[in-house]
C-alpha positions as CSV (number, residue, x, y, z in Angstrom):
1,X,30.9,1.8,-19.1
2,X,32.2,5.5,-18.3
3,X,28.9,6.6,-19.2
4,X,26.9,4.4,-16.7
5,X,29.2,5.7,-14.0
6,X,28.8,9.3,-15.6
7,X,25.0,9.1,-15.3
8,X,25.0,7.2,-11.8
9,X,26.7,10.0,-10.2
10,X,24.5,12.7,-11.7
11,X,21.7,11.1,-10.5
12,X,22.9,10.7,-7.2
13,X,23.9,14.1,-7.2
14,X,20.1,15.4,-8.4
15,X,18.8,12.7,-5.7
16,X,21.2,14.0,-2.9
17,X,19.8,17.4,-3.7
18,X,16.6,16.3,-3.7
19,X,16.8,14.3,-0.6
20,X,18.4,17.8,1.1
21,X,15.7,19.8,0.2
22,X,12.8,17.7,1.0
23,X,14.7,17.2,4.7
24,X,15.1,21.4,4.9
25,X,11.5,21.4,4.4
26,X,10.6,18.4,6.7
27,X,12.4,19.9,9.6
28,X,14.2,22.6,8.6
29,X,12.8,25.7,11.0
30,X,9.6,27.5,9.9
31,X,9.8,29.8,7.3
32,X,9.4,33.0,7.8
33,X,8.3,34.4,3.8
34,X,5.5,31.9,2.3
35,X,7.3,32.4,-0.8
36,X,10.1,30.6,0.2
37,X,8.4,27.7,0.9
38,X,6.8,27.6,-2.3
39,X,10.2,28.3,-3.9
40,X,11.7,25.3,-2.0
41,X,8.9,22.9,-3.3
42,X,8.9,24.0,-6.7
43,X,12.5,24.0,-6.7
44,X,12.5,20.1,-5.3
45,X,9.7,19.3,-8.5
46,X,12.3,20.5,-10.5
47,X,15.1,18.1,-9.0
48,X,13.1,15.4,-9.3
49,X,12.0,15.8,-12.7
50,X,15.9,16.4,-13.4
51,X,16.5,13.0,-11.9
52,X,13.7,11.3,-13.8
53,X,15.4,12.4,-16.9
54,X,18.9,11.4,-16.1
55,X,17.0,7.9,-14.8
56,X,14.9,7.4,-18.1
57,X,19.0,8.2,-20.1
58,X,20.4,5.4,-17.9
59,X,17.9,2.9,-18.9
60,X,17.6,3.8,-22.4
61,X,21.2,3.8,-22.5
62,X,21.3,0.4,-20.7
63,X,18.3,-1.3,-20.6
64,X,19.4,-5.1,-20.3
65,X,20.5,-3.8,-16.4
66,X,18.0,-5.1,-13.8
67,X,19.7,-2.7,-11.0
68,X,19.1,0.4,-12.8
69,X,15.7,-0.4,-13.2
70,X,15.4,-1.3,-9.5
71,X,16.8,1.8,-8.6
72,X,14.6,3.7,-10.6
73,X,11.7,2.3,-9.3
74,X,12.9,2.7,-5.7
75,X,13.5,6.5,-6.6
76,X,9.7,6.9,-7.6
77,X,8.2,4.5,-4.6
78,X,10.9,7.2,-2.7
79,X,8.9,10.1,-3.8
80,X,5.2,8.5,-3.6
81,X,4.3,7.9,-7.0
82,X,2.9,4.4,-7.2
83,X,1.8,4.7,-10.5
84,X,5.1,5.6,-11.9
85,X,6.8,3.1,-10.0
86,X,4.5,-0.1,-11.6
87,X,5.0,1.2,-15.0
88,X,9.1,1.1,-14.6
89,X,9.2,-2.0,-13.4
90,X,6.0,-3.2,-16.0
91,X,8.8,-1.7,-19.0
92,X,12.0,-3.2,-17.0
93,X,10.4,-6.9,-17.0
94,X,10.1,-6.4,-20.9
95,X,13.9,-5.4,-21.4
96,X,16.0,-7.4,-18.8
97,X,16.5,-10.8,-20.5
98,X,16.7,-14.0,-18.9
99,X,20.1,-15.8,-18.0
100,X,21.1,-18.3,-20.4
101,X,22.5,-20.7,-18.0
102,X,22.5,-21.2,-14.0
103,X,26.1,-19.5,-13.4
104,X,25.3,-16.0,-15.5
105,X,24.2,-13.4,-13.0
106,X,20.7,-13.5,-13.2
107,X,19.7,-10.0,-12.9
108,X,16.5,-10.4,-14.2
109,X,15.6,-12.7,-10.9
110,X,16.8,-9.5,-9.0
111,X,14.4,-7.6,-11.0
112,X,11.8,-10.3,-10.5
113,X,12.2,-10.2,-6.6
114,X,11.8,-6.5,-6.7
115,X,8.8,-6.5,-8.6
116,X,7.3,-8.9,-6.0
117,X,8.6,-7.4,-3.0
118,X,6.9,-4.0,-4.4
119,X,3.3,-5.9,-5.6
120,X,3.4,-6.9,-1.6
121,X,4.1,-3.3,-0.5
122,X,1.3,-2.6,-2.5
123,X,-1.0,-4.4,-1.1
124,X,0.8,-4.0,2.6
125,X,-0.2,0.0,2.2
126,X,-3.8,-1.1,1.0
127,X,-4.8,-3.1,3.7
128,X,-3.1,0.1,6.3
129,X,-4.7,2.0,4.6
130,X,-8.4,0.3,4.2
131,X,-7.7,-0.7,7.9
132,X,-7.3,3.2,8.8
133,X,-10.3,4.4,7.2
134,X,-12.9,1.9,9.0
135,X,-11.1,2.8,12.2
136,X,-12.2,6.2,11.2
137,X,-15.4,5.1,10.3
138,X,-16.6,4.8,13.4
């Protein structure tokens, strides 16, 4: 179990990192050297490729846990990567099993709702977005 916790908090760590430098760049003030800026972004690609790795550990490491899964699939819906995001949860539905009985925690009905709740932000950000371009259409 110490090395579920010992993952979590590295990949919170990477994330928190991540997070900070995608916020510096956000709305941090301009910068000054272009450089810098390109140092910044390659410097966040390489955070969140560190917490990909540490994510793809936890759930190798663990894969009957729904919330990891979830969590991992937030972290690449986080960072705009659609494609990614399907294919965690499309691997996480074939690893989480199915409670025996009614009084097990059922994390593969977590994992379920996720899925469905992400399918509908799909299509959500599909219609926006086809609603968008015929707006600019015209």
């Amino acid at each position: 179990m110490s090395s579920v916790n010992e993952i979590r908090a590295n990949a919170n760590q990477i994330l928190r990192q991540a997070s900070e430098l995608q916020n510096a760049n956000m709305f941090g003030p301009p910068k000054k050297k272009k450089n810098s800026s390109e140092h910044s972004s390659v410097k966040l690609d390489e955070l969140i490729e560190s917490a990909r790795h540490v994510y793809e550990r936890m759930v190798q490491l663990h894969p009957e846990e729904a919330g990891n899964w979830i969590r991992y699939a937030h972290f690449e819906m986080k960072n705009g990567d659609v494609a990614r995001a399907r294919n965690v949860f499309e691997r996480a539905v074939k690893k989480v099993p199915l409670a025996d009985d009614e009084e097990e925690d059922d994390g593969a009905e977590q994992l379920f709702e996720a899925f469905a709740e992400f399918e509908q932000w799909c299509k959500d950000a599909e219609l926006c977005k086809l609603e968008i371009e015929v707006a600019l259409s015209r």
